[in-house]
MIRO-872205 format. One line per 3 residues: their letters; for each residue x, y, z of C-alpha. Coordinates in pm, whole numbers. Layout:
<recs>
a> X:Y:Z | ...
</recs>
This chain:
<recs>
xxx> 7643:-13414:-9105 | 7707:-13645:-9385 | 7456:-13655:-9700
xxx> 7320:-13958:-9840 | 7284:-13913:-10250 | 6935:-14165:-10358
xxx> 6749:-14207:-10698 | 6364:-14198:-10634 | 6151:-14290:-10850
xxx> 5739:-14089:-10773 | 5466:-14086:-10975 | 5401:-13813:-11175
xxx> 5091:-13664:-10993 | 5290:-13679:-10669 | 5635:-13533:-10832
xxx> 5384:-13250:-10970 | 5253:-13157:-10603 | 5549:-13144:-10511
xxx> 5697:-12938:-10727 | 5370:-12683:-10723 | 5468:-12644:-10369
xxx> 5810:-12570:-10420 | 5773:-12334:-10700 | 5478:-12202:-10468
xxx> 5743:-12175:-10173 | 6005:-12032:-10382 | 6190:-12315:-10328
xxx> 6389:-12608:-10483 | 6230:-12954:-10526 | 6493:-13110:-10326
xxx> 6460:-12877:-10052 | 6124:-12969:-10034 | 6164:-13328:-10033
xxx> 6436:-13305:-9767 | 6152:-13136:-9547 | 5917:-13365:-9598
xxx> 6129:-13668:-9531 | 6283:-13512:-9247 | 5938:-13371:-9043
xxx> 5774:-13749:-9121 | 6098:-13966:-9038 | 6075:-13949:-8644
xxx> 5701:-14001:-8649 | 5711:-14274:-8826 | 5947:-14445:-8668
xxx> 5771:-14407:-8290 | 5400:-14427:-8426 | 5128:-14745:-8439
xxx> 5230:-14913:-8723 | 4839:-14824:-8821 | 4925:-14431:-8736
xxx> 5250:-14441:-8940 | 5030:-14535:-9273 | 4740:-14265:-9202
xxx> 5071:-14021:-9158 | 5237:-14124:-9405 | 4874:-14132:-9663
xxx> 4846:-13760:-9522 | 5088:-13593:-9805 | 4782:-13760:-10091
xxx> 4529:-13554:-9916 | 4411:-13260:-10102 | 4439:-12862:-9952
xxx> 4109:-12881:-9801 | 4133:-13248:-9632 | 4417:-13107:-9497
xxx> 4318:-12807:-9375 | 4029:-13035:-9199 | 4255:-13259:-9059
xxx> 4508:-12947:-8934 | 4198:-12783:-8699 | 4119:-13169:-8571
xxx> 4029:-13197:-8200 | 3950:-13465:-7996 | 3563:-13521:-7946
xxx> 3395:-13288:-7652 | 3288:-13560:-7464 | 3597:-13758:-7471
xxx> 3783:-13429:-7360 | 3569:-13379:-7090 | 3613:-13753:-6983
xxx> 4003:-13692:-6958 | 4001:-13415:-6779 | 3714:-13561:-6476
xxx> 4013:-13840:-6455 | 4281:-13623:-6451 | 4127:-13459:-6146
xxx> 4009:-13776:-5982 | 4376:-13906:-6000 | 4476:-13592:-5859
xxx> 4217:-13610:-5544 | 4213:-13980:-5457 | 4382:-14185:-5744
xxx> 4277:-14395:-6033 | 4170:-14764:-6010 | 4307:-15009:-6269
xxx> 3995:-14915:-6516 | 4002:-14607:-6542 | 4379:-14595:-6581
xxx> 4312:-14771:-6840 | 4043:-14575:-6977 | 4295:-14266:-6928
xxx> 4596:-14405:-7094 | 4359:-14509:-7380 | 4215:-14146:-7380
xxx> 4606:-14024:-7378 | 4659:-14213:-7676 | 4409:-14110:-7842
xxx> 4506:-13677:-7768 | 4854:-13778:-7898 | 4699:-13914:-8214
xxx> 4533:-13626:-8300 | 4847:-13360:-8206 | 5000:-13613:-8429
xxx> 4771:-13534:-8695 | 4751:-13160:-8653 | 5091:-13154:-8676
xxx> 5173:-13356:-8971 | 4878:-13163:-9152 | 5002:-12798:-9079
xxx> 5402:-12966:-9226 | 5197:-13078:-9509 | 5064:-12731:-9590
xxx> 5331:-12518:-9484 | 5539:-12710:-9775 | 5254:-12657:-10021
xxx> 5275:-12288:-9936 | 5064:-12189:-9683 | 5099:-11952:-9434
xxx> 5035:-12160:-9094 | 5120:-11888:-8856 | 4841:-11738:-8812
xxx> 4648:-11893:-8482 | 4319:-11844:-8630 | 4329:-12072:-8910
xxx> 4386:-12341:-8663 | 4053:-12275:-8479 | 3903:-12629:-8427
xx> 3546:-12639:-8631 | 3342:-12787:-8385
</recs>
């Protein structure tokens, strides 16, 4: 794999996360970087434009937004809603609505793995142990 050498130019408060998290990792800056750039790259590229900028806004959010946005879950009722048309397409099929409704509802549970995920990169860089299932209990 061939490396691409670039000059970037951050602003100080975001160089000086940055490097907090890699001093808190034990790591170097630019391995950090290269993490970060790497996790977001294919996300952003196959993302709504309007979910690549709440992705890509993520890495401003503080420890505790973070850790918020890491346990996110899709809302009870709209669970419950997906899974009634899951089983209705399985019994008799879906009519054009409520395919509709479902692919909107899919969309909407891939937005917030989306999320979750880019939160728990986020926090892993800044040095947090995110192995541990039961920090990732939704807070519902």
């Amino acid at each position: 794999m061939g490396v691409q050498a670039i000059t970037l130019n951050l602003p100080r408060t975001v160089y000086e996360r940055i490097r907090r998290a890699a001093e808190k990792a034990q790591r170097p800056v630019d391995d950090v970087l290269i993490e970060a750039v790497t996790a977001v790259a294919p996300v952003m590229d196959t993302a709504p434009e309007k979910l690549q900028t709440a992705l890509a806004q993520m890495a401003y959010l503080n420890d505790a937004a973070l850790w918020q946005a890491a346990r996110a879950t899709m809302p009870a009722k709209q669970r419950k809603r997906l899974e009634a048309l899951h089983h209705q397409q399985q019994r008799r099929g879906l009519m054009a609505k409520e395919q509709a409704e479902e692919q909107a509802l899919l969309a909407l549970y891939r937005e917030t793995l989306l999320i979750r995920a880019q939160a728990a990169v986020l926090l892993k860089q800044r040095g947090y142990d995110i192995s541990d299932p039961q920090q990732f209990t939704p807070l519902e």
